[in-house]
C-alpha positions as a Python dict, from the first residue, in 0.01 Angstrom:
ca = {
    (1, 'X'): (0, 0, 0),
    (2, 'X'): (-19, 358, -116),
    (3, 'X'): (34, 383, -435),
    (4, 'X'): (-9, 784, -507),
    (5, 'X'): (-54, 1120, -327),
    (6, 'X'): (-434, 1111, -381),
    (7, 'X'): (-447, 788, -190),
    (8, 'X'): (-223, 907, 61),
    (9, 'X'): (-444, 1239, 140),
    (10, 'X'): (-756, 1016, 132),
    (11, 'X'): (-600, 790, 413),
    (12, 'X'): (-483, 1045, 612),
    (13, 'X'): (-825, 1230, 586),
    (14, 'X'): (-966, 926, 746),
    (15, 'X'): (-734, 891, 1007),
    (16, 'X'): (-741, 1302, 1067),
    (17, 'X'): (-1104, 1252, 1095),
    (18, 'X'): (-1134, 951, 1360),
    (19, 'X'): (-907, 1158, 1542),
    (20, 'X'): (-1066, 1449, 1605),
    (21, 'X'): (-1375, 1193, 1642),
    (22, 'X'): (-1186, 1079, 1970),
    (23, 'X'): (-1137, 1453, 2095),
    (24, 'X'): (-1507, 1495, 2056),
    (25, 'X'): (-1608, 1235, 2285),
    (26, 'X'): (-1380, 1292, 2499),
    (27, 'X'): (-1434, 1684, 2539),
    (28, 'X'): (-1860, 1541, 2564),
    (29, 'X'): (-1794, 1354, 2844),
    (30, 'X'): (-1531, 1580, 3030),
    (31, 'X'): (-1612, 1921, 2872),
    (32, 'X'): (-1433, 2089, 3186),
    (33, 'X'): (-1116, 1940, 3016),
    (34, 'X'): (-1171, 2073, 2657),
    (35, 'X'): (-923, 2306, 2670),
    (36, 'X'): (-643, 2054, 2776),
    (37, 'X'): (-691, 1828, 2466),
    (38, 'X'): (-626, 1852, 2074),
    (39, 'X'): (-534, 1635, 1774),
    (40, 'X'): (-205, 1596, 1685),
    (41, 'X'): (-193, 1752, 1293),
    (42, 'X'): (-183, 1463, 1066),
    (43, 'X'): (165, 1270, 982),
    (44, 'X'): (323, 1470, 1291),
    (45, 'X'): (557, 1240, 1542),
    (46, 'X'): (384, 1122, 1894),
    (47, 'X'): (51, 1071, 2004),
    (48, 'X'): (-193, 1141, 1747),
    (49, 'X'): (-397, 1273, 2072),
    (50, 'X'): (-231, 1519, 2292),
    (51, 'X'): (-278, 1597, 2639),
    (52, 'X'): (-205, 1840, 2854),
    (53, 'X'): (-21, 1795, 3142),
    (54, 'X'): (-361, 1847, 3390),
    (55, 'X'): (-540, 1588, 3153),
    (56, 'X'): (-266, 1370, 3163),
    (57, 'X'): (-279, 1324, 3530),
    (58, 'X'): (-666, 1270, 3571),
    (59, 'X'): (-660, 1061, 3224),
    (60, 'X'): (-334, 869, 3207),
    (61, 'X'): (-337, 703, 2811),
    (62, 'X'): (-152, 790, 2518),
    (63, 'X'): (-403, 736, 2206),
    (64, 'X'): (-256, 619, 1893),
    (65, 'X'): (-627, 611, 1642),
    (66, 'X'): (-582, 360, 1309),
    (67, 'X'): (-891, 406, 1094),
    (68, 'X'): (-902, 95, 837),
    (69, 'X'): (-1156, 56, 581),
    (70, 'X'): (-1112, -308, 566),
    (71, 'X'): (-913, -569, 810),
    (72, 'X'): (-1070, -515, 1148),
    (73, 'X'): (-1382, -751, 1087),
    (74, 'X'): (-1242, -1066, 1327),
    (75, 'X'): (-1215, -741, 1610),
    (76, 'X'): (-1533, -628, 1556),
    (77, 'X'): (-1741, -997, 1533),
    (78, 'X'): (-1573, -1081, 1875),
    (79, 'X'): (-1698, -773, 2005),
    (80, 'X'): (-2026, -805, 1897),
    (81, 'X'): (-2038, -1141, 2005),
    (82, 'X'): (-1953, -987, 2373),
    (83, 'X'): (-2227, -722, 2324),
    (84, 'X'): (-2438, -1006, 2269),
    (85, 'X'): (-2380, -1243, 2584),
    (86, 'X'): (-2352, -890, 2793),
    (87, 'X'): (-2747, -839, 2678),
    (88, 'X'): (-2827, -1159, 2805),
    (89, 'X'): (-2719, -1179, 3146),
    (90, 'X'): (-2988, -1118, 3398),
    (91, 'X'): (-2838, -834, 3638),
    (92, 'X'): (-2925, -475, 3764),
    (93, 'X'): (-2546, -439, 3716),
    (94, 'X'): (-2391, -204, 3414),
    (95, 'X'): (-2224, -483, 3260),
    (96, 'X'): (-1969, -375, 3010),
    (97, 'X'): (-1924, -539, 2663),
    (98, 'X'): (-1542, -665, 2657),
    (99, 'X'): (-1344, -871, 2357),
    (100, 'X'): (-1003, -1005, 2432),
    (101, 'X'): (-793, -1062, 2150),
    (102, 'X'): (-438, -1156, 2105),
    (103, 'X'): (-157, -1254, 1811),
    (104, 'X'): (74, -1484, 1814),
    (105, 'X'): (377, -1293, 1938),
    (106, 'X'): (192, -1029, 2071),
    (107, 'X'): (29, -903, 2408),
    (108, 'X'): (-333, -974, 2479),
    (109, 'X'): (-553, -665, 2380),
    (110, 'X'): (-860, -563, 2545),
    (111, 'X'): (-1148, -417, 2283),
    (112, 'X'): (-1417, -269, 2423),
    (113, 'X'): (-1674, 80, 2328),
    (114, 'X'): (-1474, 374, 2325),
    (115, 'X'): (-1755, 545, 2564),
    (116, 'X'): (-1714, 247, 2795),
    (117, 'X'): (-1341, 297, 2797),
    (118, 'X'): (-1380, 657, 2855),
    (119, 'X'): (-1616, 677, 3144),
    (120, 'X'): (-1413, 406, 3279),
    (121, 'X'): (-1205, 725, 3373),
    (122, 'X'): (-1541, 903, 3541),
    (123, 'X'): (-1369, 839, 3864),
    (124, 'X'): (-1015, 984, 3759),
    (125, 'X'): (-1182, 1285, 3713),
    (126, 'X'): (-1473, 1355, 3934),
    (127, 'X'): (-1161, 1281, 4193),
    (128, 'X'): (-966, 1561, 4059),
    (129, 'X'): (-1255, 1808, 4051),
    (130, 'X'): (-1288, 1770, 4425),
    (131, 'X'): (-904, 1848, 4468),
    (132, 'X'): (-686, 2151, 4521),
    (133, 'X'): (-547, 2289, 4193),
    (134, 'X'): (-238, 2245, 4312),
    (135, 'X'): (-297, 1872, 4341),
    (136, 'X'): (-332, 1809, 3985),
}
């Protein structure tokens, strides 16, 4: 719970910061899209990652970031755990690290590298480069 402004700024420092984290990666691996992509300014409404509508179409997500200091750890020891038994398996394949978690009540969530997830939409966009611009 926030109890003060100081806290408040401090949180939303963190969050501002994973944020524009996010738009980094995403502009390093599709820097011909850097252009089309910004974070939202902190405690605005919507995604907290905007798109463009050219983006949009090769890279079809709405990003909502949550930075937590403390909370995640279950998230993060099942991922490790499938980082671990990914290493082991004996293949020339690119074998991608996935956790799936769910809540009771809830939808089953996939958690995987934010890079993985990202290329993931390689296809998307070498796809759209070999288009018309009219396409996209």
């Amino acid at each position: 719970m926030i109890t003060n402004a100081k806290e408040s700024h401090l949180r939303k420092a963190k969050g501002e910061r994973l944020q524009k984290e996010v738009v980094e990666l995403i502009k390093h691996y599709f820097p011909e899209y850097s252009d089309n992509i910004e974070s939202a300014p902190m405690s605005a409404h919507g995604e907290d990652i905007r798109f463009d509508e050219v983006l949009r179409k090769v890279f079809p997500v709405s990003i909502e970031a949550k930075y937590k200091d403390k909370g995640l750890s279950n998230v993060y020891s099942a991922y490790e755990q499938a980082q671990r038994q990914t290493e082991s398996i004996a293949s020339t394949i690119d074998i991608k690290a996935v956790a799936v978690i769910k809540q009771k009540n809830s939808i089953p969530l996939i958690v995987m590298s934010a890079d993985d997830w990202i290329q993931s939409f390689k296809p998307n966009i070498q796809n759209a480069a070999n288009t018309n611009d009219e396409d996209i």
